[in-house]
C-alpha positions as CSV (number, residue, x, y, z in Angstrom):
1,X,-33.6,51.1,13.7
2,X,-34.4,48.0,15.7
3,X,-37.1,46.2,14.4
4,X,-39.1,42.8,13.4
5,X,-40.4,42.1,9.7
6,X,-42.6,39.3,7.4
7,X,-42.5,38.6,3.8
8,X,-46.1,37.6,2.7
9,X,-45.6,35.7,-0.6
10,X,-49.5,34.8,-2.6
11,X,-49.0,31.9,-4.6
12,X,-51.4,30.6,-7.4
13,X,-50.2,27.1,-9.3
14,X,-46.4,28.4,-8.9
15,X,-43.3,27.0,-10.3
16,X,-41.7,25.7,-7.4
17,X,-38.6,26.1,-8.4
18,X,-38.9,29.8,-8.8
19,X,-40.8,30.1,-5.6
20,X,-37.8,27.9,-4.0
21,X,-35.0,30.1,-5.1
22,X,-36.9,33.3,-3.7
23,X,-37.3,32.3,-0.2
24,X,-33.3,31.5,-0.2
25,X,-33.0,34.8,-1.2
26,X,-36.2,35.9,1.4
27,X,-35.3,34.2,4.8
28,X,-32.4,35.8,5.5
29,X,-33.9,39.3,5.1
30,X,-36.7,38.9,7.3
31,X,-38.1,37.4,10.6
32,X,-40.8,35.4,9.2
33,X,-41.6,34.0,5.4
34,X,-45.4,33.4,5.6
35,X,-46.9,31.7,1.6
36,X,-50.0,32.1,1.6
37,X,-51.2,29.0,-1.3
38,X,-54.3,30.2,-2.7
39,X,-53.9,27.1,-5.7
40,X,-57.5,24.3,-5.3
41,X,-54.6,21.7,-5.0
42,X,-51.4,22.6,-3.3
43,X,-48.2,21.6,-4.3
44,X,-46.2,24.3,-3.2
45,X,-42.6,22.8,-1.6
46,X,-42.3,21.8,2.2
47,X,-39.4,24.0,3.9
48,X,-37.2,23.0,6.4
49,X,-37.1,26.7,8.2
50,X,-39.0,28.1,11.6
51,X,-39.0,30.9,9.5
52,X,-41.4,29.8,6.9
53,X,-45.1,28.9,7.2
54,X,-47.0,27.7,4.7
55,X,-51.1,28.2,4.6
56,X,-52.5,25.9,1.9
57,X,-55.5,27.1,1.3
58,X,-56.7,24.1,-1.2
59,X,-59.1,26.5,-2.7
60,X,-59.0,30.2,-4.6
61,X,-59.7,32.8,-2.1
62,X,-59.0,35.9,-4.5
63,X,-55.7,37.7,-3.6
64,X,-57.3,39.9,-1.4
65,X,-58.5,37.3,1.1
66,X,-54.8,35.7,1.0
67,X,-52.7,38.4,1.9
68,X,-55.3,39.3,4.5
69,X,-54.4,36.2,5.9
70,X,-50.8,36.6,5.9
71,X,-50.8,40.0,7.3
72,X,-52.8,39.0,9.9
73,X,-50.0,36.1,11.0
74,X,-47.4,38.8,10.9
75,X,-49.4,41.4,13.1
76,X,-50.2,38.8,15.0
77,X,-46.4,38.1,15.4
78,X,-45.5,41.2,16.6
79,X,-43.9,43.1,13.5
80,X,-42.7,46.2,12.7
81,X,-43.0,46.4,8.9
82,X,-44.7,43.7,6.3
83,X,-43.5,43.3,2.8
84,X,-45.6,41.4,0.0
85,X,-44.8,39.6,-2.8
86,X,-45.8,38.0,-5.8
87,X,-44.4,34.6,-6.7
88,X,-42.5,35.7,-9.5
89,X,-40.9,39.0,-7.7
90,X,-37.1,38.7,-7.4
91,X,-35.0,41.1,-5.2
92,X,-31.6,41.2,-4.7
93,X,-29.8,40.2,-1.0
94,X,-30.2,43.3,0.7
95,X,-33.8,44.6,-0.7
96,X,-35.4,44.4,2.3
97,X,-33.0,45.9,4.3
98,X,-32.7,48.8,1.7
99,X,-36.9,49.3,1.4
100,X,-36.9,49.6,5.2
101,X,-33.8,52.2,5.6
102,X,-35.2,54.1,3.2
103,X,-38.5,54.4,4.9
104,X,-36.5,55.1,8.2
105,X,-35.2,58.0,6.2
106,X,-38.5,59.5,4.9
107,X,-41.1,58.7,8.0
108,X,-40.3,61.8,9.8
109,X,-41.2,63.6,7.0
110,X,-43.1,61.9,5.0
111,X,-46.7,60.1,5.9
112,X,-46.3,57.0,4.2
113,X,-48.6,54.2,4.2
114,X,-46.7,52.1,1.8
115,X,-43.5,52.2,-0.1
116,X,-42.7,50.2,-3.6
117,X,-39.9,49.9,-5.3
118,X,-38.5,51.1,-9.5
119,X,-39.9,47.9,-10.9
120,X,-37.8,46.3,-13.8
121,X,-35.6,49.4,-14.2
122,X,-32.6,50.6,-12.6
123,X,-32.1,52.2,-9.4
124,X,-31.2,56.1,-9.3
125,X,-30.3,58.6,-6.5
126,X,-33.7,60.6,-6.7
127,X,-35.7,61.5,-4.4
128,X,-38.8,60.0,-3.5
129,X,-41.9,60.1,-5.6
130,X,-45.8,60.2,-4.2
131,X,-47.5,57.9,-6.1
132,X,-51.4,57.3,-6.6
133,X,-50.7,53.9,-5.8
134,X,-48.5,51.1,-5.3
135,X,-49.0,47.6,-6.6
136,X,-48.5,45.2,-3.9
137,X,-45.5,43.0,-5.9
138,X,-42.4,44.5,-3.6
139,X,-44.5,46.5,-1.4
140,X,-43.7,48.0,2.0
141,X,-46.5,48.6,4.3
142,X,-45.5,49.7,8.2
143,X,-47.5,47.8,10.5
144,X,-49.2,50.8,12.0
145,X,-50.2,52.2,9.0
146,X,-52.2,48.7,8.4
147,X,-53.9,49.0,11.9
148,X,-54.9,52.8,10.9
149,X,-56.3,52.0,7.3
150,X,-57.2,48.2,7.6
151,X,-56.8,45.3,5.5
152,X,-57.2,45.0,1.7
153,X,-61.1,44.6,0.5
154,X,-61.4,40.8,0.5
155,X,-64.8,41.0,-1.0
156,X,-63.1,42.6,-3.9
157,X,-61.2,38.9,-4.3
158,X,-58.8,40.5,-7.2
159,X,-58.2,43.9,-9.3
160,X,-58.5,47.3,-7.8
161,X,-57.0,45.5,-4.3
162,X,-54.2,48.1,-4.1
163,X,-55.8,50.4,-5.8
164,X,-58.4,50.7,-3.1
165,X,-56.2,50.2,0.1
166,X,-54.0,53.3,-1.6
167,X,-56.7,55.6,-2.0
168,X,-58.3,54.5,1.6
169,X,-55.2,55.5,3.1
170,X,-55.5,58.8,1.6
171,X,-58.6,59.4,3.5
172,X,-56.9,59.0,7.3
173,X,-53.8,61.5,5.9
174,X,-51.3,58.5,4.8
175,X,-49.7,58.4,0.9
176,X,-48.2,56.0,-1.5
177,X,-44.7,56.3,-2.4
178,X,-41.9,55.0,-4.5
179,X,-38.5,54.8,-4.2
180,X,-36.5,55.4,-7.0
181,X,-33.3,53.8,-5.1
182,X,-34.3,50.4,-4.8
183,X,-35.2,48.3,-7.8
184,X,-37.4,44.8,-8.4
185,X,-37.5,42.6,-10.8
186,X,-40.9,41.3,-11.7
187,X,-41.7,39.1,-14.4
188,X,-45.1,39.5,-16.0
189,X,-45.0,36.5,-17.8
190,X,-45.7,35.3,-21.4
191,X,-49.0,36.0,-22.4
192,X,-51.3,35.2,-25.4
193,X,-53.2,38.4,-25.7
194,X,-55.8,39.3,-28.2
195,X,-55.4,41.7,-31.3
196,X,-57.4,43.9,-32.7
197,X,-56.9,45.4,-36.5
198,X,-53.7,43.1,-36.0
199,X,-52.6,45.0,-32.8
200,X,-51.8,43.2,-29.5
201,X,-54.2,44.0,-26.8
202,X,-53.2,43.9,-23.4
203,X,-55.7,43.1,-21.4
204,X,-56.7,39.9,-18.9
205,X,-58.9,36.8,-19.8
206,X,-62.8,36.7,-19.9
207,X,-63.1,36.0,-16.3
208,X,-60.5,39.4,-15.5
209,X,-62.9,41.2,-16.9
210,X,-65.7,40.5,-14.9
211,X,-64.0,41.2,-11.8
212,X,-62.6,44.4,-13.3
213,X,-65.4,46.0,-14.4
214,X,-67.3,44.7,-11.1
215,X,-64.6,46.4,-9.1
216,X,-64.8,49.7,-11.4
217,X,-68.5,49.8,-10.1
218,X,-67.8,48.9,-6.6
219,X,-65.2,51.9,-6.6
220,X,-67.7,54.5,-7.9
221,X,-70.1,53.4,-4.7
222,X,-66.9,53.5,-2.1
223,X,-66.0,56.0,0.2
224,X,-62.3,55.6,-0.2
225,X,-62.3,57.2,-3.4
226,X,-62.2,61.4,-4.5
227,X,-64.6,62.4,-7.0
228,X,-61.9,63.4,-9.3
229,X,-61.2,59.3,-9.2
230,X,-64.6,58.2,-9.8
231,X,-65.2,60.8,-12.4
232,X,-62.2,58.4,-14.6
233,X,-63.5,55.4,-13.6
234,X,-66.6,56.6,-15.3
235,X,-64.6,57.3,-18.4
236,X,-62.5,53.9,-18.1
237,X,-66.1,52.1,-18.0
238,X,-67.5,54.4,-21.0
239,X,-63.9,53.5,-23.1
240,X,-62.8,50.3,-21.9
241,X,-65.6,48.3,-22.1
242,X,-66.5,48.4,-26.0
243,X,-63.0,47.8,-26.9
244,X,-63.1,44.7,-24.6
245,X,-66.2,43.9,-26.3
246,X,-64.9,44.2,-29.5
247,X,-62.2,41.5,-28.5
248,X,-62.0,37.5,-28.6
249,X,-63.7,35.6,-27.2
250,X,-66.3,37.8,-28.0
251,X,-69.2,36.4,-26.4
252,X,-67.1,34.8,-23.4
253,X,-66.4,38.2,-22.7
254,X,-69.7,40.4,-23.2
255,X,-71.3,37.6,-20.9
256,X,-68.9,38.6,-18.4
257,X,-68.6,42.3,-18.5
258,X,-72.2,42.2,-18.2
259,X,-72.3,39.8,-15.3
260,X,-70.0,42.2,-13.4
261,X,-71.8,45.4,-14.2
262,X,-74.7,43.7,-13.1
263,X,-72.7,42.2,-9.7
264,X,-71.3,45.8,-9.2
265,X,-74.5,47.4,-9.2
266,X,-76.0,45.1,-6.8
267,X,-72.8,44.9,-4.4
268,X,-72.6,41.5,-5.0
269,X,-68.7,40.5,-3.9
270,X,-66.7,37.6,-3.5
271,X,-65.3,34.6,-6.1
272,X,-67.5,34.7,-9.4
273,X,-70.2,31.7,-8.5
274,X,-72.0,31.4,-11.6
């Protein structure tokens, strides 16, 4: 298969020295590196390659907006297939070439808008597996499958990103996948979660949950979802939001839940403004 591919990479305050040993493993895999710096004060590293581009952005556009931004560059470029990343992902020297065989064996039979990876497990000779979605960490999306569903929901600006763009494909007759025979590494970091009745909670900060639940509310007014979907959102939002209530900071986080039910309801997207 002859073909031309990006790596988008989102970065957000990165250590550079992570980000730096990725894109040795990265260049040679693809055609183009674009990192897309969506830190207020970039200080990602300057690279030495045609193959890499760096947008600093010197300001928080939400994930959304930034990978929009990449993939844009590398449709603009004239590539086949786009891979994104997170900038904590690690992949071994072939990944990329391994993602993309495996969709060359699948796409006759298979309508795939995106293709992910086993993430922090091994690899194993099954078969493919349709997912509901795929995160974006390690992600495989074919160009024309971009151009038939469109980019990711900026005014979303994080959570529910893939989410959405999976489900949206559903409705013009593409699916999610994952292949079991390629594996990623991806580090979710150390975190300081809550606890409740001296349990460990794992959910995001205050802010997280505003654009969470704004987003739950946003999905129950989109077109991109079934109404087998929206009728769990429902229950998520009935479920979900008195635990997180019930969770320090307490009032940091009622005042946000209720700013985002209040923001979904009235459409309002974009970066929390107040």
């Amino acid at each position: 298969m002859d073909y031309k591919s990006a790596a988008i990479i989102v970065t957000y305050n990165p250590d550079n020295a992570i980000v730096d040993a990725f894109i040795t493993t990265l260049v040679p895999q693809v055609e183009h590196v674009i990192i897309v710096d969506n830190s207020e004060r970039s200080s990602v590293s300057h690279y030495d390659n045609e193959k890499v581009n760096v947008v600093r952005l010197n300001d928080n556009i939400g994930i959304a907006a930034a990978q929009n931004m990449g993939l844009q560059q590398a449709i603009d470029a004239g590539c086949d297939f786009i891979f994104t990343f997170d900038q904590d992902s690690r992949i071994s020297d072939t990944y990329c070439h391994d993602m993309i065989a495996e969709y060359g064996h699948y796409q006759g039979s298979h309508p795939v808008a995106c293709l992910g990876p086993v993430i922090n497990q091994p690899s194993t000779n099954s078969p493919l597996v349709e997912k509901d979605f795929i995160i974006s960490s390690g992600a495989l999306f074919p160009v024309d499958a971009i151009k038939r569903v469109g980019l990711f929901r900026a005014d979303w600006f994080i959570d529910m990103i893939d989410v959405e763009w999976s489900y949206r494909a559903r409705t013009k007759g593409l699916l999610s996948y994952e292949t079991p025979r390629v594996s990623m590494q991806h580090n979710i970091g150390e975190n300081d979660y809550p606890k409740l009745f001296n349990r460990e909670v794992r959910i995001g900060s205050p802010v997280r949950q505003y654009y969470l639940v704004r987003n739950w509310i946003f999905s129950l007014k989109s077109d991109s979802f079934n109404t087998k979907y929206k009728i769990y959102i429902i229950t998520l939002l009935l479920k979900k939001i008195p635990l997180f209530m019930l969770l320090a900071p307490r009032k940091k986080r009622i005042k946000f839940i209720l700013q985002g039910l209040r923001d979904g309801i009235a459409g309002k997207g974009g970066k929390y403004s107040y």
